[in-house]
C-alpha positions in Angstrom: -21.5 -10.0 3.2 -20.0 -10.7 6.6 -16.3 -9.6 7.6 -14.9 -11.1 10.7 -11.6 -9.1 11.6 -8.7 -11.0 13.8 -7.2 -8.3 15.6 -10.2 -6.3 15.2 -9.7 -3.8 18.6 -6.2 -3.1 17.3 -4.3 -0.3 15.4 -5.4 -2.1 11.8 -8.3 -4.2 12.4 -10.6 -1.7 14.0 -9.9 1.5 11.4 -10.7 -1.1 8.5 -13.5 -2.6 10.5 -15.0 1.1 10.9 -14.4 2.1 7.4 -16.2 -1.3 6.4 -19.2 -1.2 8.3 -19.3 2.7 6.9 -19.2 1.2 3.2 -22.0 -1.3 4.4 -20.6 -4.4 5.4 -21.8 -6.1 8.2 -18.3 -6.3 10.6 -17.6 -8.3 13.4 -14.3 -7.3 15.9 -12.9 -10.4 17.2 -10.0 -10.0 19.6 -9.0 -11.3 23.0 -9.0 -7.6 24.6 -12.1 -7.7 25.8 -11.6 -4.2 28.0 -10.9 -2.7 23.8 -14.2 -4.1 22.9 -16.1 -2.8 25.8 -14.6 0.7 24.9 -15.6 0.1 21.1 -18.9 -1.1 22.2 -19.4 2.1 24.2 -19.0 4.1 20.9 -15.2 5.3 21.9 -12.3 4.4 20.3 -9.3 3.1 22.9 -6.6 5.0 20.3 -6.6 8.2 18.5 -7.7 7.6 15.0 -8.4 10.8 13.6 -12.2 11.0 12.2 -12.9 7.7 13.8 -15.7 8.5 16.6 -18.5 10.0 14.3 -17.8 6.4 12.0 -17.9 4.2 14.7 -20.7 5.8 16.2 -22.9 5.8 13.0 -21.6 1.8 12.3 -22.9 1.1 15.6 -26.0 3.0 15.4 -26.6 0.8 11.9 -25.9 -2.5 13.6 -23.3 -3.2 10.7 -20.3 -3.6 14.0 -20.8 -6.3 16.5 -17.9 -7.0 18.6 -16.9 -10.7 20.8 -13.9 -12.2 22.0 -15.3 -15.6 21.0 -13.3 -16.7 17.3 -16.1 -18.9 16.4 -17.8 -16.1 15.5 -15.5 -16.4 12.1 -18.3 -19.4 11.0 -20.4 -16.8 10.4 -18.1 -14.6 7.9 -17.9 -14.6 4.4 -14.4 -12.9 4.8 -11.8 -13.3 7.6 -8.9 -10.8 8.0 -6.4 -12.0 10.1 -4.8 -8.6 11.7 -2.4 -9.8 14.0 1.6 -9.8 13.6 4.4 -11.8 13.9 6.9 -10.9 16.7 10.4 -11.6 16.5 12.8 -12.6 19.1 15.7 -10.8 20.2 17.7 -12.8 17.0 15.3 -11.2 14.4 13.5 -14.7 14.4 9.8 -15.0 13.7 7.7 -16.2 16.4 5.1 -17.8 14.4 3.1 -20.0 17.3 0.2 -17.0 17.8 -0.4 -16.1 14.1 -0.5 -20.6 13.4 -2.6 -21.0 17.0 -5.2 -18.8 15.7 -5.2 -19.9 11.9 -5.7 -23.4 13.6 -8.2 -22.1 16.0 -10.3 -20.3 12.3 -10.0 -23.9 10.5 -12.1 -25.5 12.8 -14.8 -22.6 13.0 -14.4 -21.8 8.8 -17.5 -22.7 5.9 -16.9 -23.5 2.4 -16.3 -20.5 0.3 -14.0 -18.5 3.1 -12.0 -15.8 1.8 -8.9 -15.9 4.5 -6.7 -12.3 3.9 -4.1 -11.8 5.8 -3.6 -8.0 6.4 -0.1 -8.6 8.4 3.1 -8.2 8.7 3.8 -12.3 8.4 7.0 -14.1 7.5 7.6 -15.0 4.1 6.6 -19.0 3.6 4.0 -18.5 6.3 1.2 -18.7 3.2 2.4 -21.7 2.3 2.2 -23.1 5.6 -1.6 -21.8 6.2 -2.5 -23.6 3.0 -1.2 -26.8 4.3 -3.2 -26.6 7.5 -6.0 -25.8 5.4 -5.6 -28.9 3.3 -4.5 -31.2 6.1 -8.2 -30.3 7.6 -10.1 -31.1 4.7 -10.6 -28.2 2.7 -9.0 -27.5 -0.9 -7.7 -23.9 -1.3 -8.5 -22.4 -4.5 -11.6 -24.8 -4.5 -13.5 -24.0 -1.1 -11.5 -21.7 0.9 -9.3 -18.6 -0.8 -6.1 -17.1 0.9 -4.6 -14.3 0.3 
């Protein structure tokens, strides 16, 4: 199985991508800091995540962690987690436009039979808004794509 993570050189996406190449998953880190991803590449993590090194050393001595900036990489995954959060503005509103550019951005790269989590801290509706994308592209949720 393949896992493409969104978000994967962050605070979330890369401890879960580490612990999922450790459990044998093949992982790929997609994120648009590409300086993070040299770092991971180099077998250093760019935060302190206790226990972390010797994991991401031995993921990346397996070949089960692959790292690109480039988000059609996501045709290639079996699983997408979408790791990224939703700022506010200074009036508590959600600033949605990042977290719906990239959903938009995964539709057009996406297969049949894509599981689409979102491991985030999203507005509430904001499911019911991917699903509609989703449909308005072509696909049926619940029947060829799965979000959660």
């Amino acid at each position: 199985m393949r896992i493409g993570i969104i978000g994967g050189a962050g605070h979330v996406g890369l401890p879960m991508g580490i612990v999922l190449a450790d459990a044998g998953f093949s992982v790929t880190l997609i994120d648009t800091d590409e300086e993070r991803l040299r770092t991971v590449e180099d077998g250093e993590l760019p935060f302190s995540e206790p226990g972390g090194e010797p994991l991401l050393e031995s993921a990346l001595e397996a070949d089960r962690l692959d790292t690109t900036a480039d988000i059609g990489a996501t045709a290639d995954c079996d699983v997408v987690f979408i790791v990224i959060g939703t700022p506010i503005d200074e009036h508590h509103n959600p600033q949605m436009d990042v977290l719906l550019g990239v959903v938009d951005e995964v539709i057009d790269h996406i297969e049949e039979d894509t599981l689409l989590v979102f491991r985030s801290t999203i507005y509430p509706g904001t499911t019911n808004i991917v699903c509609d994308r989703l449909e308005d592209a072509g696909h049926e949720v619940g029947e060829d794509v799965y979000v959660t």
